[in-house]
N, C-alpha and C positions, 0 to 999 in steps of 0.2 A: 504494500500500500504506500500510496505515496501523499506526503502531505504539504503544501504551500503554505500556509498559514498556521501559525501554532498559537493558542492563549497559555501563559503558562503565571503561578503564583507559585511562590516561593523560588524565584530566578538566579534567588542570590546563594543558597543554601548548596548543597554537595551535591545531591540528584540536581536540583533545577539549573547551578552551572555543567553541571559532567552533558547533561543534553544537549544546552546551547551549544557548548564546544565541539560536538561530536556527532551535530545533527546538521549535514548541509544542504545549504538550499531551500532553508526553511526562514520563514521570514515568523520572528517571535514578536507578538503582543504581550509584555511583560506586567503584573500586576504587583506592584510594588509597595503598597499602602497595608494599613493594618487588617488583616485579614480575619478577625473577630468583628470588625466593623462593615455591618448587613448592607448598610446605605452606600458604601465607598466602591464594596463590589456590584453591587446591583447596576451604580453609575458607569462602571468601567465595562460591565460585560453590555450597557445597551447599545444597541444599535451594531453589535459586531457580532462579523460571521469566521468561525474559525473550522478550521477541516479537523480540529482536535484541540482540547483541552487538558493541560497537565495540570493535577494541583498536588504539589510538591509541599505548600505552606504548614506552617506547624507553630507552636506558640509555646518555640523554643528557641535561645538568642543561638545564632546560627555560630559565634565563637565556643561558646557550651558543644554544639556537635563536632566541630573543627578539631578542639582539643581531644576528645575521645573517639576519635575515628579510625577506627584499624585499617587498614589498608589489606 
């Protein structure tokens, strides 16, 4: 499957960067706001069409995962 457009939340984290890097030819809508906040995503997903949405997001400081990440 092939996909053009990606939504994706949690962009900044280990999954949502490992994909950006290693997905090409994909063009990312990133949600970058507090993702407990109902109204912030409701604003960001209207009016967009995406071939796929990742949600990656978590409500955990992504320095917290960085430091305990096994490789």
């Amino acid at each position: 499957m092939s996909y053009k457009s990606i939504g994706i939340t949690g962009s900044k984290g280990v999954l949502g960067s490992y994909i950006k890097k290693n997905l090409k030819n994909v063009k990312f809508d990133c949600f970058n706001g507090d993702i407990t906040n109902k109204k912030n995503i409701q604003k960001w997903l209207k009016g967009k069409k995406f071939d796929a949405l990742f949600h990656f997001a978590a409500v955990v400081p992504t320095k917290k995962v960085l430091k305990n990440y096994d490789y």
